[in-house]
N, C-alpha and C positions, 0 to 999 in steps of 0.2 A: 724715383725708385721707392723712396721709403712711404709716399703717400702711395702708391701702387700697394706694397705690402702690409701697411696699415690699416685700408679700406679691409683684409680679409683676417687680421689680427682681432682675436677676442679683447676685451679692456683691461684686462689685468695686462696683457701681453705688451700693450701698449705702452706701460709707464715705465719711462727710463730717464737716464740720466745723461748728462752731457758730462767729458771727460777731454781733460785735456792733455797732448802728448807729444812728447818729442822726441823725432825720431831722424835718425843718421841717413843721410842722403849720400850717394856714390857722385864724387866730385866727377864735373863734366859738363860739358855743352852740348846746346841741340841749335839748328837753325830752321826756322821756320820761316820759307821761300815767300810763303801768302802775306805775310807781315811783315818783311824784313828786317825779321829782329834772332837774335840773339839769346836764347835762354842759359841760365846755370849759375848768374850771377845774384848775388846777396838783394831783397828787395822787400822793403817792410810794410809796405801798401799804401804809405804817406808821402812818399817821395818818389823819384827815378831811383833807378837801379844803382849799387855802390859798384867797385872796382872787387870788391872782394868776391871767391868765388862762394857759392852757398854748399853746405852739406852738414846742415840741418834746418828741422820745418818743425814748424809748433801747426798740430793737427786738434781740429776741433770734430768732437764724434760723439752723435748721440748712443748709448747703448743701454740694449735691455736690460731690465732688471730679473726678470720674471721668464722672461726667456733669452736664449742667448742669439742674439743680432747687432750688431753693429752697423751705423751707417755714419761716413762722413760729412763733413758739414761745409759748404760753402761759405 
């Protein structure tokens, strides 16, 4: 999405910044049948999943300077 929106963004519009944030997640689970797994629990991207449940996320986003856009960052 954000190189979709970019290709039509002037240059000034373009220069942003990355931002990091973290934000409260509503405790809970999901099951997802195609994987048989389990979401909602704690998971730091190094390891398997902990026993603890998750409800908060550190989100990485780049955003405009020059105009106001936000996008998240995988």
């Amino acid at each position: 999405m954000l190189r979709r929106k970019g290709q039509i963004m002037t240059d000034l519009n373009r220069i942003c910044c990355l931002v990091l944030d973290e934000i409260s997640l509503k405790c809970g689970f999901k099951y997802y049948k195609e994987e048989d797994k389990i979401m909602g629990y704690e998971h730091s991207g190094e390891s398997d999943e902990s026993d603890k449940v998750s409800n908060h996320a550190l989100v990485f986003m780049a955003t405009g300077l020059f105009d106001r856009w936000k996008q998240p960052l995988e």
